[in-house]
N, C-alpha and C positions, 0 to 999 in steps of 0.2 A: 504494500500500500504506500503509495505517496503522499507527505505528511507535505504541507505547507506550513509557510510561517503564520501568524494569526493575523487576519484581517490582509493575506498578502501581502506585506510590507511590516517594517518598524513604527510603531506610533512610539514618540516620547512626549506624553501626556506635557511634562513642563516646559517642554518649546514647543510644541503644538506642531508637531514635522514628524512625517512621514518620508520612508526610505523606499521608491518604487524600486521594482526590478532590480532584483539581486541573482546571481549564477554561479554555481558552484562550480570551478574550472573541473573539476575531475568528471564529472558527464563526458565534455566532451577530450578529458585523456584516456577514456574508458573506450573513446571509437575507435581508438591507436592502439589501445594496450587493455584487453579483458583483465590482466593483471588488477589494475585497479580495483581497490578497496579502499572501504575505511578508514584503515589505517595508517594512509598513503596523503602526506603533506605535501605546502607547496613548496618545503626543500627537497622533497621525493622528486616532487615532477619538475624542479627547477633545474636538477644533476639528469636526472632519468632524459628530457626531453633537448634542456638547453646546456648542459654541461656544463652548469654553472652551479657552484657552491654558496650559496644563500648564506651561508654564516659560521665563522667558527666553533663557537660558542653557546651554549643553551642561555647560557648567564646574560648576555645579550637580549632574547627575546624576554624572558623571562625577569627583567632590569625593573625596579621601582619607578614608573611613569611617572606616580602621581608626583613624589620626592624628588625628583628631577626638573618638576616644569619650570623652574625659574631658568633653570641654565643647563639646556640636555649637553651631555658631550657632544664631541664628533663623533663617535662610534655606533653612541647609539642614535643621533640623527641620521646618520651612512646605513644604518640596517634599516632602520625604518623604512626609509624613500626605499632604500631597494628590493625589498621585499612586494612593495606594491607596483613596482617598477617591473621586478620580475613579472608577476599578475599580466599585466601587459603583453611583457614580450610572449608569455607562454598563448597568452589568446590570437595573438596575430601569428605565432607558429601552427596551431591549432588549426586559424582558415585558412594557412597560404597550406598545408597537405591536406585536410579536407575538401577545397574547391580548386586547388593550384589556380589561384588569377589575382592579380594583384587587387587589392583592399581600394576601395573609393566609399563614401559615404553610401553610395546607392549600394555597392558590394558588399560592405558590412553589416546594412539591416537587411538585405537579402540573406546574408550566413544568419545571423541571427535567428531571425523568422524561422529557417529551413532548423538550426542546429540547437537552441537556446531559448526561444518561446517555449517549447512544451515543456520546461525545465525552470520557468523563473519563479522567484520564491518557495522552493521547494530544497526539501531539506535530505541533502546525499545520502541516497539509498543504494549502493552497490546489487549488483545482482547477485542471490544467493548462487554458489557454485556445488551442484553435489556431490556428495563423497567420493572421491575418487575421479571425477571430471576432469578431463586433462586441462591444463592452462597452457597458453601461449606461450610458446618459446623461442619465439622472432626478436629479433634484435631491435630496439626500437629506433627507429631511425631521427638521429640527436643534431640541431642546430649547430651548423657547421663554422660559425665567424666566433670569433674569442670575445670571452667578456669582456674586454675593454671595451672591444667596438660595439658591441652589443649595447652597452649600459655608459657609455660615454656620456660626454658634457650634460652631468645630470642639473638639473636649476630647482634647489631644494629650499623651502621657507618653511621656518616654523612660524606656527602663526598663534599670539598669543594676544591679539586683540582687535573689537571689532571692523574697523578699520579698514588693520590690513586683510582680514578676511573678507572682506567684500570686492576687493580691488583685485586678489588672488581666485576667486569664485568667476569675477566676468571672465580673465584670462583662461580657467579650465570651460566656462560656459562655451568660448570663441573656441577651445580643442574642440571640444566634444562637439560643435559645428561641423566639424571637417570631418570626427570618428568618434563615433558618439559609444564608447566605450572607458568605462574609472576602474581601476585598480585600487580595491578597496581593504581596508583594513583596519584592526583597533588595536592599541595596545593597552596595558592595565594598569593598575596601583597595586601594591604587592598582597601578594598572593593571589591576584587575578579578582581582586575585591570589587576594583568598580574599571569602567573607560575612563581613562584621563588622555587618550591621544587616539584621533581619528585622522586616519593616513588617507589619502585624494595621488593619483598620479594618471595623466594624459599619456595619450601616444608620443606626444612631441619631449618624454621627459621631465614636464614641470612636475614635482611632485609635493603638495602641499600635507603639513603638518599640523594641525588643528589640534591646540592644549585645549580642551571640552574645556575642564575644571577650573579653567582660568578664564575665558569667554563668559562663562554663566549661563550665555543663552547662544543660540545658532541664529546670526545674520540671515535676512531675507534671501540674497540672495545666493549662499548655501543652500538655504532651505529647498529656494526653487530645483537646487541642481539635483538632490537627495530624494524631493519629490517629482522629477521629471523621469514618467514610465519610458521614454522614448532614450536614455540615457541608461546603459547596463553597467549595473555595478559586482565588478566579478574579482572571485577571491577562492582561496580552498577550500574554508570552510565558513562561509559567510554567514550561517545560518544561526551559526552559536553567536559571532558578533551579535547578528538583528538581535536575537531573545538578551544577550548582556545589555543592549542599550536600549531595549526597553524596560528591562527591569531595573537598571540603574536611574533612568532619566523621564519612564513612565509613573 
């Protein structure tokens, strides 16, 4: 059975915003590789698909957000953006071997529709395999250019007030014009207690850093981007974000 999120989307009752269309990247790395499960993150599918090492360190993802918001390091602003950076690149690896034709707005909500509608706000169900069912044992065929080139001239902003989050919302609103797809992500206050950093990244790179905890409230024109269905927001496992920030912020 396919579980959706509740009401389709995130409600956070005290900003009054709604999170349309969310996609869990592993659907579609499940059309390349039955392997997929569960238990299969997006540093699984980051090395697995783009041979790329998403992080050294657990300590890293795992890092005190909330304790940080005054002055994140470098390390952990460099993991952030690129984690939802990766998100990206793995989605546009995703339609250049599922439809081989290069990406145009009209091309992408065509993949979409075809790959990704019957899948939005729905919560990663792997297909059971039964006992003894052979699994695929094909090599998966991995993103051939090196992550420098891959993940080059990243343009990262943390954003800790409203301000500049409005000014950084038109510039992802003008991407998602051209490829109306967000790399989406949360990270927590320790032990995974609440959201205190909500991750934003374009195709073109810009990857925005959103301190929740310190904003108070989510800028309009965030909100519009969050609640724009026409705008997919894809990640590994997105669906535990939506339920953390609405139970954080509902």
């Amino acid at each position: 059975m396919v579980e959706h999120i509740r009401d389709t989307a995130i409600k956070l009752t005290d900003y009054d915003v709604r999170v349309e269309s969310i996609f869990d990247l592993r659907y579609l790395a499940q059309k390349l590789d039955d392997r997929i499960d569960q238990s299969v993150r997006l540093k699984d599918l980051s090395k697995n698909f783009l041979d790329i090492k998403l992080f050294e360190f657990d300590r890293l993802a795992n890092s005190h957000w909330k304790k940080k918001t005054i002055n994140l390091d470098t390390r952990n602003v460099n993991y952030a953006a690129k984690t939802v950076r990766v998100a990206i690149e793995l989605f546009k690896h995703f339609e250049e071997k599922l439809v081989l034709e290069n990406s145009s707005n009209e091309g992408v909500q065509t993949f979409i529709n075809e790959h990704c509608k019957p899948h939005l706000n729905h919560i990663y169900r792997n297909r059971t395999k039964e006992a003894g069912q052979n699994q695929s044992t094909e090599t998966v065929d991995k993103q051939t250019v090196q992550e420098n080139e891959l993940l080059s001239n990243p343009e990262i902003h943390v954003i800790c007030n409203v301000e500049d989050c409005e000014t950084m919302a038109e510039q992802l609103r003008k991407h998602c014009n051209e490829y109306n797809v967000l790399g989406f992500g949360c990270r927590y206050s320790a032990n995974r207690q609440t959201v205190s950093l909500l991750q934003l990244a374009s195709h073109r790179g810009l990857c925005a850093l959103v301190q929740l905890r310190k904003l108070k409230t989510i800028p309009t024109k965030l909100q519009d981007i969050l609640e724009d269905e026409h705008i997919l927001k894809i990640g590994d496992d997105v669906s535990f974000n939506v339920n953390r920030l609405e139970r954080d912020y509902g």
